[in-house]
N, C-alpha and C positions, 0 to 999 in steps of 0.2 A: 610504353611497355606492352607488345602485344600481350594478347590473352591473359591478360589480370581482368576479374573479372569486377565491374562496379561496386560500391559500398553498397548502395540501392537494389539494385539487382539482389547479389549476395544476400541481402536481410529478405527481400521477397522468399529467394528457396527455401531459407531458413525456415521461416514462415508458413509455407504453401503446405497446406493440408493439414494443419495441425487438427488433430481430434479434441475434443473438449473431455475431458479427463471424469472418470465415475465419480460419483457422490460417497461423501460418507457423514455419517453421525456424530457429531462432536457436543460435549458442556456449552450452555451459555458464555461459559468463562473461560472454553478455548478458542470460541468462535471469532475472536478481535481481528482482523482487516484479513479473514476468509470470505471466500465469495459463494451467496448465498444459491442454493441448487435447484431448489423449488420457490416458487410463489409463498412467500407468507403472509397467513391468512390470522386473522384476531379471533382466540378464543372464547373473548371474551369483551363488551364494550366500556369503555373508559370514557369521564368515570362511569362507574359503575350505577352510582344513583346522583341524584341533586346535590350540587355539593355548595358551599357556601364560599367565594370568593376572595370575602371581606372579613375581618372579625368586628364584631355587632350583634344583631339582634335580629333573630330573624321570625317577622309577622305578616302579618294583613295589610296590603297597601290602601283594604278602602278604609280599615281604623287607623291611617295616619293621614287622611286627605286633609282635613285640621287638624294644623300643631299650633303651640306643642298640645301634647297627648301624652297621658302617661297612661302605662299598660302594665299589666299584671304579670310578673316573674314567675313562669310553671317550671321552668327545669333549664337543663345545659345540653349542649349537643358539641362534641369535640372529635377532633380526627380520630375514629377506633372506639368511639362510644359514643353511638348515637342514642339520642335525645326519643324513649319509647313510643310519646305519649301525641296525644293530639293540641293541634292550636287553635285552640278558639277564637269567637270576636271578643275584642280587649285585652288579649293575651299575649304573652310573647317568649322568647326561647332567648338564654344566651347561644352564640353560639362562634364560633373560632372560623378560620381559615379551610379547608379542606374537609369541613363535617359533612355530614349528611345535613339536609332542610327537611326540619321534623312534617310531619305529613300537614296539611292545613295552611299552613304558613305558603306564602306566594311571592318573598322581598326581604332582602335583607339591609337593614341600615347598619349604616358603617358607625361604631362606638365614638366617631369625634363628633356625630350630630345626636347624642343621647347624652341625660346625664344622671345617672344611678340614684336611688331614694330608696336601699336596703331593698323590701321587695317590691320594689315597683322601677318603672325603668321614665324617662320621661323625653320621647321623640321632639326634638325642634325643629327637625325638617322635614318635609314631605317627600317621599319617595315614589317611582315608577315601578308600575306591576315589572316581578320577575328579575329588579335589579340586582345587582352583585349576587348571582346565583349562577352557575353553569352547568346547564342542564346534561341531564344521563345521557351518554354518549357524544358528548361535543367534540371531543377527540377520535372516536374512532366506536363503530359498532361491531356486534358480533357476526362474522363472515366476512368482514370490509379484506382485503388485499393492502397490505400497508407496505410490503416489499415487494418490488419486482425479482426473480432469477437472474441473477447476473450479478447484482449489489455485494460492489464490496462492503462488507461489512463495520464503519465506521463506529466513535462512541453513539451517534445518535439515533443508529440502524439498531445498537443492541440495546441502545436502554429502549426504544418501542416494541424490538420484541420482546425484553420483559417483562414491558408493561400488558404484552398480550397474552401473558402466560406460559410464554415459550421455556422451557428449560432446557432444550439440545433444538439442535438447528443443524438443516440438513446442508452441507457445504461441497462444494466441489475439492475432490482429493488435491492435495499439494504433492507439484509436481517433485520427484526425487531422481535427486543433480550428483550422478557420481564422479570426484575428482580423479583422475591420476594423472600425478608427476611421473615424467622419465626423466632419466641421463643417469650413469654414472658417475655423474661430477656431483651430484645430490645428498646432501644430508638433511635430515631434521636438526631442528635447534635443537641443541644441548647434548648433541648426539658429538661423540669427536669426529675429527676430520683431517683430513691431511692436508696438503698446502695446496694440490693439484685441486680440492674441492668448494662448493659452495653453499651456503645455507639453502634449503628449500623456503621459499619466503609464500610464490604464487598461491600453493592452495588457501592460505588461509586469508587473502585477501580474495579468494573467488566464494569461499564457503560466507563468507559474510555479504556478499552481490547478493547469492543464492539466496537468502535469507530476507535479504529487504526487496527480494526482487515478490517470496512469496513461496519459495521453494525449499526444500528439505537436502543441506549436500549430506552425501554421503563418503567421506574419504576412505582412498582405496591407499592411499600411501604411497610409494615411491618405487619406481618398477627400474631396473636396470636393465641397459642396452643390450636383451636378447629377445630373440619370439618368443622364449619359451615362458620367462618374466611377462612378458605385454599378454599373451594367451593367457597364464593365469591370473592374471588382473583382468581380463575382460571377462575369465569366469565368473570372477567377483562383482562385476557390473549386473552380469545377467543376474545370479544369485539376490542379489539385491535389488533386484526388479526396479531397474534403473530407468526414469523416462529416457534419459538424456544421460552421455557418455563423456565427459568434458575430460581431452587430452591433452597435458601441458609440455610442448616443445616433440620434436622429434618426429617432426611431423612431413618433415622437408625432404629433402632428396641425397641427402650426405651416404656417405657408408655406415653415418652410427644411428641415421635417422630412419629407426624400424617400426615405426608406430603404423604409418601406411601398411607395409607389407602384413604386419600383424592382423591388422583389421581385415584386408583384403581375405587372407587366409582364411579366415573368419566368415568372408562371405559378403564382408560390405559391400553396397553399393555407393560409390563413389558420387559425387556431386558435382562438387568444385575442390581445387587449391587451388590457392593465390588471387588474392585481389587486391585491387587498386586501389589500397591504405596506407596509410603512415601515423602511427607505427602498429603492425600488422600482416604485413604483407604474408605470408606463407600461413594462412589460414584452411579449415579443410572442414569439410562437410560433408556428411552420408550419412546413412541408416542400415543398422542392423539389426535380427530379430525385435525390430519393434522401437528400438532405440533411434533413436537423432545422436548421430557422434559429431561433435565440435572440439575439433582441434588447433588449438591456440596455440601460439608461441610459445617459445620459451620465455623468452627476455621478458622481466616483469613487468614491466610497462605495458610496452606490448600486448598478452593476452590479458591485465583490468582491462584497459580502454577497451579492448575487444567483446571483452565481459561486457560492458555496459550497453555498447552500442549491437552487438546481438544477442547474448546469453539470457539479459534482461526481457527483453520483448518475447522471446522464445518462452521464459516461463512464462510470464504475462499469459500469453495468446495460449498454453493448455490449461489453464484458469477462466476464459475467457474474456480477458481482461486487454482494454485496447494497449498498440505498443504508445505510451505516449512519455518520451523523452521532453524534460525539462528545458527546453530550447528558448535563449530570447536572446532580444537584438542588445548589442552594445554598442562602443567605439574601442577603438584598438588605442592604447596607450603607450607604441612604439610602433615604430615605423616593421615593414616586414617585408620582406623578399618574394620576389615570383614565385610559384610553386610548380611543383611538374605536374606528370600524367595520376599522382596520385592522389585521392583526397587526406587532408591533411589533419589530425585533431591534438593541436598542440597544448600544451601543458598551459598555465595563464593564472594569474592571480587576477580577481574581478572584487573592484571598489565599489558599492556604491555612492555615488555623489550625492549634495543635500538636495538637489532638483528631482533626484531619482534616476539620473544616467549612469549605468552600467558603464565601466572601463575596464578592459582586458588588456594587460600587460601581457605578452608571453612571457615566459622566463628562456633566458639566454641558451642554456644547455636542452639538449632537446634528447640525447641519447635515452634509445629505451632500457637500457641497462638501469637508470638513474632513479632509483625510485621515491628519493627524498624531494624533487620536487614534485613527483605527482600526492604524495601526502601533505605537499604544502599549497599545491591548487587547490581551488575549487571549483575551477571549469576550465573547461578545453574548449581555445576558438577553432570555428572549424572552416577550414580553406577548401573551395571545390578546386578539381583538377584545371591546373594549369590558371589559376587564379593569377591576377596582375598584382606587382609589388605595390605597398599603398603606403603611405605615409602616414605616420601618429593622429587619430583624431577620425580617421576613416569609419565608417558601418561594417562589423562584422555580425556574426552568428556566434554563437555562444551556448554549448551544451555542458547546462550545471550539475556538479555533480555533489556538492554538498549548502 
């Protein structure tokens, strides 16, 4: 098929240039898997003083070099109530898990080598300077860099900046994805309809891509087949200071397919349409005032996979987040037919075996209309152009998608 342009190629343009999107200020507790904008630096060092390891007794290792030894009970030291006073030779401190090590004291023995006598305590084993104690700053000191810029921010990126004092964290804005649906044959669910129409299903399988991709959709709702509908929907894009312009169907070359001319009218600079996919083909790409427009299919199949395989990486990369698709190897669990000039990402249900081999079965029906069997995939094998027909038990590729 001349001039369809590569799957590869295609996600390069997508791609190429993307800016890395401003900073904003967010709660510790909305920061969860945003990605951090600056270096974070520690407030403060952890812990903060001597802390006790073990629960025990914490003394003098040279008044235990002969045991046993019994030593004289001065006070308690526990997590949030440290122990005031000083430790003498002879002396010794109860003391817990997570305390402060009262000043003097140099070792703490663990409570299964002592045995209590009211106030006195009595050591049976000899301990090493400094054991079960973890000294000030073992984790991390004040000024240390405990994040890089870039990090997304996992549970265990936020619990060390909490530990460092952080209460807001400076984050890279989330990118904001506006949807619009065309056609006249569109309704929202629960909206009536006449027999000539269909449910609008796409947006709300792309507004949740948007979402786990890391992005904010924003729906624009369902435009019908005129310019004068697609212009005021792309008003609402701009208004909504939209990164990214996501158009569903109508993107093609029919007499009801006006989303092109609309854009164009608009000023777009055109990119590409059409590439060398299945199921996908009449895909479209440009930029206007500022925006990246991606226009996707109709047919619901269709523009998800589309969604996944560029909409995803697109957020990704104005986050600065690399594009990395869940890709691994299987066997194909039915035999499969040659493929043509186009690359192929079929629908497949994937077993795994008790060895750990992956099996990708396609499912038989492949129309992108069909959207029950991509709700019942959970990955698509993916066939390069003009791939040879292979028999059950062959090496494919395999892009997971739950």
């Amino acid at each position: 098929m001349a001039g369809l342009l590569p799957v590869d190629e295609a996600l390069r343009r997508i791609l190429a240039n993307v800016q890395l999107l401003e900073s904003e200020t967010v709660t510790l507790g909305e920061a969860g898997s945003r990605v951090l904008a600056a270096d974070l630096h520690a407030k403060r060092q952890q812990p903060p003083f001597a802390a006790s390891a073990m629960d025990g007794y914490a003394l003098r290792a040279a008044d235990v070099v002969n045991v046993p030894v019994r030593l004289k009970l001065v006070g308690q030291s526990a997590a949030g109530h440290a122990f005031q006073g000083l430790v003498n030779a002879g002396e010794a401190v109860r003391i817990f898990t997570g305390a402060p090590v009262p000043e003097g004291a140099d070792s703490v023995v663990i409570q299964e080598n002592t045995v209590a006598h009211g106030a006195e305590v009595e050591i049976v084993e000899t301990i090493a300077l400094r054991r079960n104690i973890r000294k000030a700053g073992l984790d991390f000191n004040k000024g240390d860099v405990l994040l890089d810029a870039g990090r997304q921010l996992d549970s265990s990126a936020l619990a060390l900046a909490a530990s460092a004092d952080h209460p807001q964290l400076s984050v890279i804005r989330r990118p904001r994805v506006a949807i619009l649906a065309t056609g006249d044959e569109l309704v929202s669910p629960g909206e009536p309809y006449r027999p000539d129409q269909i449910i609008a299903s796409n947006s709300f399988g792309l507004a949740e891509i948007v979402r786990n991709a890391g992005g904010i959709a924003i729906d624009l709702g369902i435009a019908e087949d005129s310019l004068e509908a697609l212009s005021q929907a792309l008003d609402r894009a701009i208004a909504a200071k939209a990164d990214i312009l996501v158009t569903l169907g109508g993107a093609s070359v029919g007499d009801h397919d006006l989303v092109q001319p609309a854009l164009a009218a608009r000023g777009m600079e055109l990119d590409f349409w059409k590439i060398a996919l299945r199921p996908g083909k009449p895909l479209m790409f440009g930029h206007l005032q500022g925006m990246r427009i991606l226009g996707l299919p109709g047919n619901p199949v269709s523009s998800l996979i589309c969604a996944h395989i560029f909409l995803t990486p697109l957020i990704r990369a104005f986050m600065g987040l690399p594009h990395a698709p869940d890709l691994r190897a299987a066997v194909l669990g039915a035999e499969m037919n040659i493929n043509d000039q186009r690359q192929d990402y079929v629908r497949a249900r994937i077993v795994t075996s008790a060895d750990g081999t992956l099996t990708a079965t396609p499912f038989e029906l492949q129309d992108s209309s069909m959207l029950k069997f991509l709700a019942d995939a959970n990955g698509l094998i993916i066939r390069e152009p003009h791939a040879p027909s292979l028999p059950a038990g062959s090496p494919c590729t395999i892009l997971m998608l739950r």
